[in-house]
C-alpha positions in Angstrom: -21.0 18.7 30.5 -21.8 17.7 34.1 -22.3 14.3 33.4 -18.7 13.8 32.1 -17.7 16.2 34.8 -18.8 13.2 37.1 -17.9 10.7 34.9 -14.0 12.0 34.9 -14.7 12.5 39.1 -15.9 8.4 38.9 -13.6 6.8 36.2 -16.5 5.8 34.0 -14.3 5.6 31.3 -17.2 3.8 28.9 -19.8 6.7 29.7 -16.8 9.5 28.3 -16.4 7.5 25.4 -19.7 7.4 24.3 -21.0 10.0 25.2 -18.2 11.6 22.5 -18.9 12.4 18.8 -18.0 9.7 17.2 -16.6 12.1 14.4 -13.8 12.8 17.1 -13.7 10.3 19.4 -10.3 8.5 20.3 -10.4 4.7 20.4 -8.9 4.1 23.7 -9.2 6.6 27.0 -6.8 6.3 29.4 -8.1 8.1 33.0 -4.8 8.6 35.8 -6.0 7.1 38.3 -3.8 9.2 40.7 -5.9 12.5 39.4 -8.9 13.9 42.1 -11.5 16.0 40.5 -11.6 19.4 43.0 -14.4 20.8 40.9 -16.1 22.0 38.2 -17.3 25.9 37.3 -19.2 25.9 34.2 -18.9 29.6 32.7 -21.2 29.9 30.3 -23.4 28.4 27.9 -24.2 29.3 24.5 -26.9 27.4 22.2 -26.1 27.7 18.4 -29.1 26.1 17.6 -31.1 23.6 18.3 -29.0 21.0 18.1 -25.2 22.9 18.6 -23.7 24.3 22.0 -21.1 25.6 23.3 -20.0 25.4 27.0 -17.2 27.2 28.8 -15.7 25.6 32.3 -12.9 25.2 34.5 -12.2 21.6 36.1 -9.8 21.8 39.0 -7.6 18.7 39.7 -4.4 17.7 41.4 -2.2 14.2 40.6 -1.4 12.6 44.4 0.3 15.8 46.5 1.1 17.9 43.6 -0.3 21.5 43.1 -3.8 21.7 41.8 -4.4 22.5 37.8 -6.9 24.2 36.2 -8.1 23.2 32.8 -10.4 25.9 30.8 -12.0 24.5 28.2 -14.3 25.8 25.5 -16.2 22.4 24.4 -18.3 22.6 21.7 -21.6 19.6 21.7 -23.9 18.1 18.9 -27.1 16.9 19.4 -28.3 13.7 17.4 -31.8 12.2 18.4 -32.2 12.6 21.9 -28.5 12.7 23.0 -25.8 15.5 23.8 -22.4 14.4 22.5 -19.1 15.9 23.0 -17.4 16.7 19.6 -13.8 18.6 20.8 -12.8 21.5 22.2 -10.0 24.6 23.1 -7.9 25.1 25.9 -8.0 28.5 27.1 -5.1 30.0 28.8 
């Protein structure tokens, strides 16, 4: 989750996209370039199982002068082999 914390932060758009499920990952990623990262609080972590997680967090942001946003997100991860991968996830209120 951190990585494509920072990865969103850096614009590695590559790095998001493959480190996404490929069950549900989209086949083009556009980042706004206008959009600062604030900062990340990761709420919780729950292991499935071995290879199944979930992890709760709240990203802060703000596009150019605007207000900052919040985004609360329950993402849900599969490992396969060695790697994490994000498969989707809910917005919370």
């Amino acid at each position: 989750m951190r990585s494509r914390y920072s990865a969103f932060v850096l614009g590695l758009r590559e790095y998001l996209l493959t480190s996404w499920h490929a069950s549900t990952r989209p086949p083009h990623l556009v980042l706004d370039p206008a959009r600062r990262w604030l900062g990340l609080d990761v709420r919780a972590v729950r292991e499935i199982d071995p290879d199944h997680a979930e992890v709760e967090f709240v990203a802060r942001s703000r596009v150019g002068g605007g207000r900052a946003e919040r985004l609360h997100e329950l993402s849900r991860f599969v490992r396969e082999g060695e790697h994490w991968y994000y498969v989707d996830g809910d917005i919370r209120p």
